[in-house]
N, C-alpha and C positions, 0 to 999 in steps of 0.2 A: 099902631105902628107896625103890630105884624101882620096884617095884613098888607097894607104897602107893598112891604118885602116880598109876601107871596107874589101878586100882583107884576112886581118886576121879573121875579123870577120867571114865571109866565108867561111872559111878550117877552122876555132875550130869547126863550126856546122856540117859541116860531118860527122865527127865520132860521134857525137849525134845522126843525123838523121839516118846513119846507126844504130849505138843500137838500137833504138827504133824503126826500120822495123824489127832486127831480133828478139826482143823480142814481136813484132806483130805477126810474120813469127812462131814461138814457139809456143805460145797463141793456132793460128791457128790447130798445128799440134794437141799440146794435145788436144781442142778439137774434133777434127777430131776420135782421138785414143779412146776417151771416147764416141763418139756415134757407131763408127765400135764396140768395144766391148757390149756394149748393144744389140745391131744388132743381134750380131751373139749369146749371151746367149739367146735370145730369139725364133731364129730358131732352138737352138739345143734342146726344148722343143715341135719342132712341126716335128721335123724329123718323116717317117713313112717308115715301111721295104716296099722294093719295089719289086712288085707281078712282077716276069717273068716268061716266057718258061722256065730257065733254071732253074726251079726250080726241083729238083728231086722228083718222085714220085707226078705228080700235080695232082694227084686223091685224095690222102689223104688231108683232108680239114685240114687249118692252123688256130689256134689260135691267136683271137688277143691281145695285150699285155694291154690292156685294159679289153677286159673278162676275160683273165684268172685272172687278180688284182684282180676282180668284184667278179669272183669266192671262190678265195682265201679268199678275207675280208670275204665274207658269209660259210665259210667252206663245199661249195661243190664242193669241185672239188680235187682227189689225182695226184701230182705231183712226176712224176717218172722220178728222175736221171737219168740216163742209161752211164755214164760215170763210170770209173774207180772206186772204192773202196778210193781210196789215193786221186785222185782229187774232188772226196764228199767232204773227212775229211778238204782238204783247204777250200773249199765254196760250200754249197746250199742253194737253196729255206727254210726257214725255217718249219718243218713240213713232208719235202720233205722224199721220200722212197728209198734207193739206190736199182735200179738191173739192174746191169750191161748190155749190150746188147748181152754178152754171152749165158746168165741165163734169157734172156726174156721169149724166146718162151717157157723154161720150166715151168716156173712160170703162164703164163697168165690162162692157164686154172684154177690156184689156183685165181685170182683174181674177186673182185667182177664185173662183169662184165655190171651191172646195171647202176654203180658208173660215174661221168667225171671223166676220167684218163687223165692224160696230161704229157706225156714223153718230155722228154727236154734233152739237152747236153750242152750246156753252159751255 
């Protein structure tokens, strides 16, 4: 007869000891999920555009998204759209000049040419 007893006592604690591996197994994953996202909010602040050959025109020197802010806080530096008309009117730089890349070359001799110009399209 005593054995029996042990025997029950046995199999009722299984299904305990299960729940409380998978609610360890749980535990585990969230935090797993809460340092992965930290992780990765934190690389997407040190991301940086990546210099190649295939860059077009690699004579023209590129601005970095760091001076041009630098410039912008200090108000020297004019920022030229060169996109569309309509897609200005959805979003730009604030401050920013729309002329299109049609109407460039006719315009630049109108512009100050002393000035940092910084043309952009997205």
């Amino acid at each position: 007869m005593a054995r029996s007893n042990k025997n029950n006592d046995t199999n009722s604690a299984v299904p305990l000891i299960l729940i409380a591996a998978g609610i360890v197994l749980i535990i585990i994953v969230l935090i797993w999920q809460l340092f992965m996202s930290q992780t990765n909010t934190a690389q997407v602040g040190a991301i940086q555009p990546t210099v190649t050959s295939e860059i077009p025109y690699p004579e023209i020197t590129r601005v970095s998204l760091g001076d041009a802010y630098s410039a912008f806080q200090n108000k020297a530096v004019i920022f030229i759209d060169v996109r569309s008309v309509d897609n200005f009117k959805q979003s730009h730089i604030a401050g920013a000049t729309n002329l299109p890349l049609d109407q460039l070359e006719v315009q630049i001799p109108q512009m100050d040419l002393q000035a940092w110009i910084i043309p952009y399209c997205t």
